[in-house]
C-alpha positions in Angstrom: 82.8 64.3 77.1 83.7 66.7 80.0 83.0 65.8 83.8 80.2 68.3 83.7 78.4 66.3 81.5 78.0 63.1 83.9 75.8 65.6 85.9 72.8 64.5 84.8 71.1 60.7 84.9 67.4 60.0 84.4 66.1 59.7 87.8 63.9 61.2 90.5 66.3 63.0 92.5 69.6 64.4 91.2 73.2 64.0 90.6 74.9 65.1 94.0 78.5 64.0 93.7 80.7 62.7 91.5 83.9 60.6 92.2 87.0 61.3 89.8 90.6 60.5 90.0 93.4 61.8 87.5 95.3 59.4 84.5 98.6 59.9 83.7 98.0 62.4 81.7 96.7 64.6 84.2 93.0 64.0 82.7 89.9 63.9 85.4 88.3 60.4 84.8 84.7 59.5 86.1 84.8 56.8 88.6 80.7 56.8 89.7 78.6 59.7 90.2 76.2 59.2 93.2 72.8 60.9 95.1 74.4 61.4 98.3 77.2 61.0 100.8 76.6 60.2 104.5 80.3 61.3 106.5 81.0 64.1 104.6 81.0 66.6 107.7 83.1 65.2 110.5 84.4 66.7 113.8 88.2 66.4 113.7 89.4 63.2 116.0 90.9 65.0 118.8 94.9 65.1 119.1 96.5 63.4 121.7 97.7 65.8 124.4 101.5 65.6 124.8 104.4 67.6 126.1 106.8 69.4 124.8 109.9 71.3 125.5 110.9 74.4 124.1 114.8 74.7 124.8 116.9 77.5 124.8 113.9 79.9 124.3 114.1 83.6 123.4 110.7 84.8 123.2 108.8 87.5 121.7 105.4 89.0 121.1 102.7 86.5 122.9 104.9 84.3 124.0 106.7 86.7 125.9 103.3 88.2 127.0 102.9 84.8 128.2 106.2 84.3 130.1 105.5 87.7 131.9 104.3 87.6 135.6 104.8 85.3 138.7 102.1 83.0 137.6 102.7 81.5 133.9 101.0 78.2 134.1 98.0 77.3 132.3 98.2 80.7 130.1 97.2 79.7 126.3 98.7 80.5 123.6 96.4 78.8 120.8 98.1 76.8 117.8 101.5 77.8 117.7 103.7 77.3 114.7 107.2 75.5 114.5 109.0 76.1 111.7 112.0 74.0 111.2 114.7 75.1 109.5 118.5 73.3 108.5 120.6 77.2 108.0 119.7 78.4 104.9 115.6 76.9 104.4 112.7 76.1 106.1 112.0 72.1 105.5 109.3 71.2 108.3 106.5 73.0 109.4 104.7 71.9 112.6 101.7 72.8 114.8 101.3 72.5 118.2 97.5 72.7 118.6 95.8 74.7 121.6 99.5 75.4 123.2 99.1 76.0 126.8 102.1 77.1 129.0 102.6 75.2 132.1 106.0 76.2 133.5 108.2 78.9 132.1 112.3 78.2 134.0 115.4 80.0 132.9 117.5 78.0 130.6 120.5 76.6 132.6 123.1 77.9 129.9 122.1 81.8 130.0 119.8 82.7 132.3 118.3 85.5 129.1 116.7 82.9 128.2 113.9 80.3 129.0 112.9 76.5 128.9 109.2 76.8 128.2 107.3 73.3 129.1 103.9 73.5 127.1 100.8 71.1 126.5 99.7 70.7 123.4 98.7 68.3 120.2 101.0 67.8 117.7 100.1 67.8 114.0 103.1 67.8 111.3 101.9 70.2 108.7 104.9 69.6 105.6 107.9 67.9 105.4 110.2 68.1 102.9 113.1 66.6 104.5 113.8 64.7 107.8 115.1 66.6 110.9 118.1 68.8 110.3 121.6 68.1 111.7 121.6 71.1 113.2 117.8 72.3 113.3 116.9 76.4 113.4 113.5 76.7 115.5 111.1 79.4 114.7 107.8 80.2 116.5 104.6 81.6 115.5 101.6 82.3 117.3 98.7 83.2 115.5 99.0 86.1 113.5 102.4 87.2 114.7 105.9 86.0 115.6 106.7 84.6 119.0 110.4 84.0 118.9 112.9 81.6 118.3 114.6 78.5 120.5 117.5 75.9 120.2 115.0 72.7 120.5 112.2 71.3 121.0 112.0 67.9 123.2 109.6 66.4 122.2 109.2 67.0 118.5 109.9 64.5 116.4 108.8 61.7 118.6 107.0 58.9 116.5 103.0 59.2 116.5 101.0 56.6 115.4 98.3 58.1 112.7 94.5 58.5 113.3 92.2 55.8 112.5 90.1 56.8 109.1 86.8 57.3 108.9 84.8 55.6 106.4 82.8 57.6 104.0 79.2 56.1 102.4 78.5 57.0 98.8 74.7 56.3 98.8 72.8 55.8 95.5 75.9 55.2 93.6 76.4 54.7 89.6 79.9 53.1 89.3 81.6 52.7 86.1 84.5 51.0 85.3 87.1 50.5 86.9 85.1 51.4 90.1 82.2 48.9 89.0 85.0 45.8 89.1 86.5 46.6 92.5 82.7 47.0 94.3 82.1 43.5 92.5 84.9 41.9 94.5 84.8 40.7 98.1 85.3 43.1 100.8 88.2 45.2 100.3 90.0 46.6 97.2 92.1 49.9 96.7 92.4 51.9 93.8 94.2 54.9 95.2 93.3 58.4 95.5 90.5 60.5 93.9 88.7 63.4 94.3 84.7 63.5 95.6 83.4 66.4 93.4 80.4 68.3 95.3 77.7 69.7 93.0 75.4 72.3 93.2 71.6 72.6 92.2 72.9 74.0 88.5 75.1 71.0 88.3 78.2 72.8 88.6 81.1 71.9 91.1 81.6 74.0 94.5 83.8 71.9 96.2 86.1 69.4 95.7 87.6 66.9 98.5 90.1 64.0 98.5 89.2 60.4 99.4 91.1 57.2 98.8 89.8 54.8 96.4 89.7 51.7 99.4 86.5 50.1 99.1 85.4 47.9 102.0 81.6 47.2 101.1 79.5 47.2 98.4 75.9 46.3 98.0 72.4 47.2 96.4 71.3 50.9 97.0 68.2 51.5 99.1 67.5 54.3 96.3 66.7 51.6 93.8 67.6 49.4 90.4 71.4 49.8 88.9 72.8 51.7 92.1 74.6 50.9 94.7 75.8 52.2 98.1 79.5 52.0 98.6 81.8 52.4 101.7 85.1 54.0 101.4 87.3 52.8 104.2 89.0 56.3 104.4 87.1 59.3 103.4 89.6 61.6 104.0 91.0 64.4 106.4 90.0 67.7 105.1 85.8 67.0 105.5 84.4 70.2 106.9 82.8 70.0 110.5 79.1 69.8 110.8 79.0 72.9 112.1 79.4 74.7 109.1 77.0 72.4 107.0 74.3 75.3 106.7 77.8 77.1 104.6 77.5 74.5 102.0 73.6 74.4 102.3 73.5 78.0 100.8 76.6 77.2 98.1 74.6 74.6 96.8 71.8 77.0 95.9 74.0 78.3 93.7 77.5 80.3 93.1 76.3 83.5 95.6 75.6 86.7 92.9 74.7 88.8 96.0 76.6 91.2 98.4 77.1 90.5 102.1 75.2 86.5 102.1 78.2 85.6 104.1 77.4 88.2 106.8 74.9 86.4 108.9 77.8 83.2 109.5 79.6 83.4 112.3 84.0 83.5 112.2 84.2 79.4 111.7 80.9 79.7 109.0 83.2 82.7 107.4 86.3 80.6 107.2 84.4 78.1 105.5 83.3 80.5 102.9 86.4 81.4 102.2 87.2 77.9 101.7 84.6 77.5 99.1 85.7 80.5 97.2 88.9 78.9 95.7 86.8 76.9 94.0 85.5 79.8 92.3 89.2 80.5 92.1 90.0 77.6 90.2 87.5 77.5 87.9 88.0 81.7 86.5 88.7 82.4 83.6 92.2 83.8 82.5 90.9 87.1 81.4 93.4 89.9 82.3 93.3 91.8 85.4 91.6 94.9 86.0 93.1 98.5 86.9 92.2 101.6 87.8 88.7 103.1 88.8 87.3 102.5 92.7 85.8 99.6 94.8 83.9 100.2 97.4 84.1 97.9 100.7 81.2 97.5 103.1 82.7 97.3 106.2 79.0 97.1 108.5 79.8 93.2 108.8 83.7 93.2 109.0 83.9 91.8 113.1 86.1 89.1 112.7 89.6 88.0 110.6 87.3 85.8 108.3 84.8 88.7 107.9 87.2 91.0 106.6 88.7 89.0 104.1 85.1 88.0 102.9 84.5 91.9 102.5 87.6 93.1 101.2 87.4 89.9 98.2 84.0 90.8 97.7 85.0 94.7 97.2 87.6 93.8 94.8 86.2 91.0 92.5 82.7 90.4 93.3 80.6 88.2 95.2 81.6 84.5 96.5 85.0 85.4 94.8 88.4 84.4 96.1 90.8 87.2 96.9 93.1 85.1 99.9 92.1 83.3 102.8 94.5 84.6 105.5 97.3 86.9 105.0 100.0 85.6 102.9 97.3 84.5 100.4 95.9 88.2 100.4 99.5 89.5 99.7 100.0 87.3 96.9 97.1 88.0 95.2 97.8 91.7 95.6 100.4 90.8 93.1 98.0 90.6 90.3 96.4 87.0 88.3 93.4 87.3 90.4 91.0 89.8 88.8 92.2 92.9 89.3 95.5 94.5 90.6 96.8 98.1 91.7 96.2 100.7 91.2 93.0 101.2 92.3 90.9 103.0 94.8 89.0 101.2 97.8 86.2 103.0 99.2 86.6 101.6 102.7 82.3 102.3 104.3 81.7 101.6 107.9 85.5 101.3 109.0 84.6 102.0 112.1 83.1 99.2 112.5 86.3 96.9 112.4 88.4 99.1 114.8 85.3 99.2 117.5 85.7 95.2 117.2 86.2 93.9 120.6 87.7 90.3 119.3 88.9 89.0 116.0 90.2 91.7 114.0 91.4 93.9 116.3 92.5 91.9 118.5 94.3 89.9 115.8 97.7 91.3 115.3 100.5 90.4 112.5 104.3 90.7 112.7 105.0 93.2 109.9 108.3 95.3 109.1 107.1 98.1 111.1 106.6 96.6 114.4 103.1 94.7 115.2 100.1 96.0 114.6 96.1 95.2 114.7 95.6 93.5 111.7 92.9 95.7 110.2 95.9 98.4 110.2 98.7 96.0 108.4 95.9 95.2 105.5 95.6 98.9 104.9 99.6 98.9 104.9 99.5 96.8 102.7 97.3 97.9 100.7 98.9 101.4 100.4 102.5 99.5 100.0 101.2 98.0 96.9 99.5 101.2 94.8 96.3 101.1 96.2 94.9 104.5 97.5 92.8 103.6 100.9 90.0 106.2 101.8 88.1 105.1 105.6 84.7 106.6 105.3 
């Protein structure tokens, strides 16, 4: 019996989520499905502000923008990347969240350069090794490169992780081993799992992770044989509330028609993008397409999310995933995603995205001509790869 087929109980109201967590063998076992979840959509605990030390700085693009002028303090720079690196790889990646200058001072060892002090949280994205003898700093700022710099004071300074969240499974159906651990007193772990969000056809459209640590258990207020259950941790990638109205249309059903992502704003657009890879995920493996034309409709295309929305939907169809950001979008220029060069785009309404006062065009990306807005580099890039690109 397949996970889809817990989807359905004989009850009033239906099957909302289901709770899974891979065997050994890599095979998705049900754990409970349930009617609801309260906690799902969280605000993010805000970071702890701290400072930090860029040393030995040579800046480019904004940060050099930023470093320009008499008067550098309290200039933003938004989340700017740290990429560690020990000579011949990265091995950490780190963001310093809502980066704000406040003092730029020429670095005692050659003037060229500069000791940037900067406020900003701290969030380590990936590490696959500890700090290198001899670290290699690179910065990013969004959407383009902003330099290089001998250290970073600061850095790898111990942080004491957030305090969870708990998460509430409401009108829960547990079955074994799940049913055992919500029979014991208080608290009992049984590692992580995934919380399966379904839609009003039953089918998944999203997929988060939680950790199995239950700290209380008791009879559901939605009747006989159910139970609501506390997770003690439910998880760091919930969405925000903010973007609950996203997964209120996704649950409706996989979207069939053009341009339903339109009327979201840039942070309700990220989040469909986000929902797309489940789409992603769940394809089939049919070969890709070549040849013929797409046509984009660019009347909506006023913000980074909003283009990638438009140009995935141009390409393989509605509430499809075709990248998220830019690497993505390269990579799946490379074919294994529905269709691959060459191939025409029929680009509508282009003017639209270069009139764009913020977001797109504003939004620039290091590329191996210089920087450039981004709406210009994904035409590049387009071109680069075999695709003919006509603006109408």
């Amino acid at each position: 019996m397949g996970i889809a087929d817990h989807a359905q109980w004989d009850r009033g109201f239906p099957v909302r989520y289901l709770l899974v967590q891979e065997d050994e063998d890599g095979v998705e076992r049900l754990w409970g499905r349930c009617a609801g979840v309260e906690g799902l959509f969280v605000d993010p605990v805000p970071l702890p502000r701290e400072v930090l030390t860029l040393r030995g700085c040579d800046p480019t693009g904004p940060l050099a923008d930023a470093l320009a002028g008499p008067d550098v303090s309290g200039r933003g720079l938004g989340d700017l990347c740290v990429e560690v690196g020990d000579g011949e790889r990265p091995v950490q990646w780190w963001t310093l969240v809502d980066a704000v200058v406040v003092a730029g001072l020429p670095h005692p060892g050659d003037p060229a350069l500069y000791d940037v002090v900067l406020g900003a949280g701290v969030i380590v994205e990936e590490r696959f090794a500890g700090p290198p003898v001899a670290p290699r700093f690179e910065l990013f700022a969004p959407g383009a490169g902003a330099g290089r710099c001998a250290a970073v004071d600061g850095l790898f300074a111990p942080r004491a992780e957030p305090a969870p969240v708990p998460l509430e499974l409401i009108g829960c159906e547990a079955v074994e081993p799940l049913l055992v651990g919500t029979q014991r007193p208080r608290r009992w772990s049984g590692g992580a799992a995934r919380l399966l969000v379904l839609d009003r056809h039953s089918a998944v459209m999203a997929s988060r992770g939680v950790d199995l640590a239950v700290s209380g258990a008791r009879p559901s207020v939605l009747g006989a044989g159910l139970e609501d259950i506390t997770l003690a941790d439910g998880g760091g990638d919930r969405p925000p509330p903010a973007v609950r109205p996203v997964w209120e249309h996704w649950y409706r059903g996989a979207p069939t028609e053009p341009n339903q992502w339109a009327p979201y704003d840039a942070r309700g657009r990220t989040e469909w993008l986000e929902l797309t890879t489940r789409a992603w995920r769940a394809r089939s493996n049919a070969p890709d397409r070549t040849g013929g034309e797409h046509h984009l409709d660019g009347r909506f295309v006023t913000d980074v999310p909003g283009l990638y929305c438009a140009v995935a939907e141009a390409l393989v169809g509605p509430g499809r995933y075709f990248g998220r950001e830019w690497n993505a979008f390269r990579d799946c220029l490379g074919g294994g995603f529905g269709v691959a060069p060459p191939f025409t785009l029929i680009w509508h309404n282009s003017d639209v995205v270069r009139r764009a006062p913020a977001g797109v065009t504003a939004g620039v990306t290091a590329g191996p001509d210089g920087v450039l807005p981004l709406f210009e580099e994904v035409v590049r890039l387009l071109e680069r790869g075999g695709v003919t690109v006509v603006l109408r």
